[in-house]
C-alpha positions, 0 to 999 in steps of 0.5 A: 751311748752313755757319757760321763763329764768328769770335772777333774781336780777334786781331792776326794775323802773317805771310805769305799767298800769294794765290790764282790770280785767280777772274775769270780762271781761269773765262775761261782754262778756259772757252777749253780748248774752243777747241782739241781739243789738250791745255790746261794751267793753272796755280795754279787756285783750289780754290774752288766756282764755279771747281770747277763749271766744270770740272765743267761741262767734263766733263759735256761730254767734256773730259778733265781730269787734275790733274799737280800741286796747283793744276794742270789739264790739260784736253783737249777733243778729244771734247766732245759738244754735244748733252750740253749740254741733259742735265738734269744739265749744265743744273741745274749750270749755272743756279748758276754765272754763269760758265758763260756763258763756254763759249758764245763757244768752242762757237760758234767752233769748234762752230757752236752752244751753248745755256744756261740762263739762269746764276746767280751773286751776287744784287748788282742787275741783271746783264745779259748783253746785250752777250754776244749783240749781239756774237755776233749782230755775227759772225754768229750766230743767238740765240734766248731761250725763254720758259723762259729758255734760250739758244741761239746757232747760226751755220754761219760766224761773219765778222769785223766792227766793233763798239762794245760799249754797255758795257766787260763783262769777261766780254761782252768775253771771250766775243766775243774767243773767238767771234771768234778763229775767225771769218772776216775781222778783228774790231774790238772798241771799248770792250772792257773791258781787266782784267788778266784779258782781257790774260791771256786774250789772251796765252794765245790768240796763245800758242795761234795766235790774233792779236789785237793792241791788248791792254791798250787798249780797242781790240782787234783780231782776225784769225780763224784756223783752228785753235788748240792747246794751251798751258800758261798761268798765272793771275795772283793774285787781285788781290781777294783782295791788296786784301781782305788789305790791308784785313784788315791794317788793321782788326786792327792785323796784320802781314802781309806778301803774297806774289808779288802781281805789283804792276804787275797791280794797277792802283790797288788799293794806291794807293786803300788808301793813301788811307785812310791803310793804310801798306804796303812794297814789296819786289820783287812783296810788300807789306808791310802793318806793324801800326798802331794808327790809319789816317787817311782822306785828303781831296782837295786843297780839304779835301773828304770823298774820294770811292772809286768804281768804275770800269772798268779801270783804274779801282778795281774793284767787287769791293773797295768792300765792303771799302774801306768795312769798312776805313774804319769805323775809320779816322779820318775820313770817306769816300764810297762810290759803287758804280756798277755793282750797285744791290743791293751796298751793302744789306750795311752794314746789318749792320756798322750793326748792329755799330756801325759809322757809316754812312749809306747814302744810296741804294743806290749810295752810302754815308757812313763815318765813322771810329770811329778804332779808339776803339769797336771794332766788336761781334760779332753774328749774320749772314749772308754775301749774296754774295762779296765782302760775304761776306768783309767781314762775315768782316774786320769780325768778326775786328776786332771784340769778342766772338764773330760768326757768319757764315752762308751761307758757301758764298757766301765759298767761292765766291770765296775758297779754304780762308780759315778755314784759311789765316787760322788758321794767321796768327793767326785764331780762325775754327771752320768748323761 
């Protein structure tokens, strides 16, 4: 297991560039399948999950090469699916929850896919319903063994209308792909509509499909014959802007964010300004300056200001753990509700521990009061439990007083790329051990 020593209270200063979008480039890369012509993607994070997929890809034949740092070419002119129930592509598969995005293009193009039933962050129930409706809509056959493994078939997937139970990301994606080759036009309502499937979908018309309605929940898709190649480039990863933006505040930094693409981040700056974070923008950067207190706003009537989650474009889940780091030292109180995972929330018992003032009041919602920066957190012995609590266990100890050690900070890596390094070289007192 991998540990960081975090020495807390160092004001950092300088710029960062954000990485390509982890949410993205695990559906971007997994549509390379779609096609037997040459895929290029560009500035792909060097981080586990995105690196076990592509893995995955070759375990199946798709060639890849690397033309330039953060660039792939992939050609999946020669894939073998019976390579799919290999014991070495299965084992690597089961520790990667976005190796269900490869099943929508093997049954577009292939006909069939099969699975074992994929890990990923231990946050609550993740249920991967919506995928399978959705197949089954276009045609497909599925079947769940009593060893968790799944298979879908379908000699010809046809085109059809469907209403998603849930706005899923990743369910939304993988049927966008099925049905981007399937016979007829589908009709896709409640689709979830991220920055990330509005990429996918350029991406595919960019390869021949037609999809129109991108950026509403209503998406509709003429299925076509063939697709080929493209060259294609991820958005940075809007997560990781808004864990900056947090970072800033809590250690009192200056820094200024690089090519962020501001109109992709929805809400995520203005939810920050709630807390009283002051930022700049100067063309596609934001400027976070140094200040010693932010203070929490309240709604209209003087009530306690309320941040939940919410599907696109609403805020996303991914940064309640660090709105509520953020907010232990603000000034002023605010209510967390996570609304999507049941388990996500359990982390604030270490910043608890920390002296941190939070009450977790079930485990969808939780209380912050605001230290106001005038007791600063201590540091303390912990363990990261998933991504993105894993990243603000990493903020609240490098605002905090003495020396923290994170364990279990392959869960960070998954998510994050070469942090420790990136961080340090802006002021950060952060050793790898």
């Amino acid at each position: 297991m991998t540990s960081f020593r975090v020495t807390g209270g160092y004001q950092l200063k300088g710029n960062v560039i954000p990485q390509g979008a982890k949410n993205e480039a695990l559906q971007v890369i997994a549509a390379v399948l779609l096609t037997e012509q040459p895929v290029t993607i560009h500035k792909i994070p060097n981080i586990r999950d995105v690196n076990k997929l592509i893995e995955l890809l070759t375990l199946i034949g798709v060639e890849v090469d690397q033309p330039g740092p953060e660039s792939y070419r992939f050609c999946a002119k020669n894939v073998d699916i019976s390579l799919l129930t290999t014991a070495e592509f299965n084992e690597k598969a089961v520790g990667l929850r976005g190796s269900i995005m490869i099943l929508g293009p093997l049954l577009a193009r292939f006909g069939e896919g099969s699975m074992p039933k994929p890990g990923g962050d231990k946050i609550g129930r993740r249920r991967l319903d919506t995928h399978f409706i959705g197949f089954e809509k276009l045609g497909a056959q599925f079947d769940y063994d009593s060893a968790g493994f799944f298979t879908v078939k379908a000699s010809q997937l046809t085109g059809t209308y469907m209403h998603l139970d849930e706005a899923s990301v990743t369910g939304t994606a993988n049927i966008i792909m099925a049905a981007s080759m399937a016979k007829g036009v589908t009709t896709i309502y409640n689709a979830a509509c991220e920055p990330y499937i509005q990429q996918l979908c350029r991406m595919l018309n960019r390869m021949g499909a037609k999809i129109q309605g991108i950026a509403s929940n209503l998406l509709t898709i003429e299925g076509v014959d063939h697709l080929g190649g493209t060259e294609h480039t991820l958005l940075p990863d809007m997560i990781e802007v808004g864990s900056f933006i947090g970072l800033a505040a809590m250690t009192g930094s200056d820094i200024t964010i690089k090519d962020c693409q501001i109109p992709h981040l929805g809400i995520i700056p203005e939810t920050f300004q709630k807390l009283g974070i002051k930022m700049d923008f100067q063309n596609d950067d934001i400027h976070i300056p140094a200040q010693d207190h932010y203070g929490i706003e309240s709604f209209i009537d003087g009530s306690i200001l309320t941040i939940a989650d919410a599907i696109w474009p609403g805020f996303t889940p991914d940064l309640l753990s660090v709105i509520i780091v953020t907010a232990t030292q603000a000034r002023g109180t605010v209510l967390v509700h996570q609304k999507m995972f049941e388990s996500r929330l359990f982390f604030v018992d270490k910043l608890i521990d920390m002296g941190a003032q939070i009450i977790l009041c079930d485990p969808h919602r939780a209380t912050v009061i605001g230290l106001d920066k005038s007791i600063p957190l201590k540091g303390i012995q912990m363990t990261s439990p998933d991504i993105r609590a894993g990243v603000s266990l990493l903020i609240a100890a490098m605002s905090a007083e003495g020396d923290s050690i994170i364990n279990n900070v392959e869960q960070i890596d998954r998510g994050y790329q070469n942090i420790d390094v990136r961080l340090n070289k802006i002021g950060a007192k952060i050793e790898r051990f």
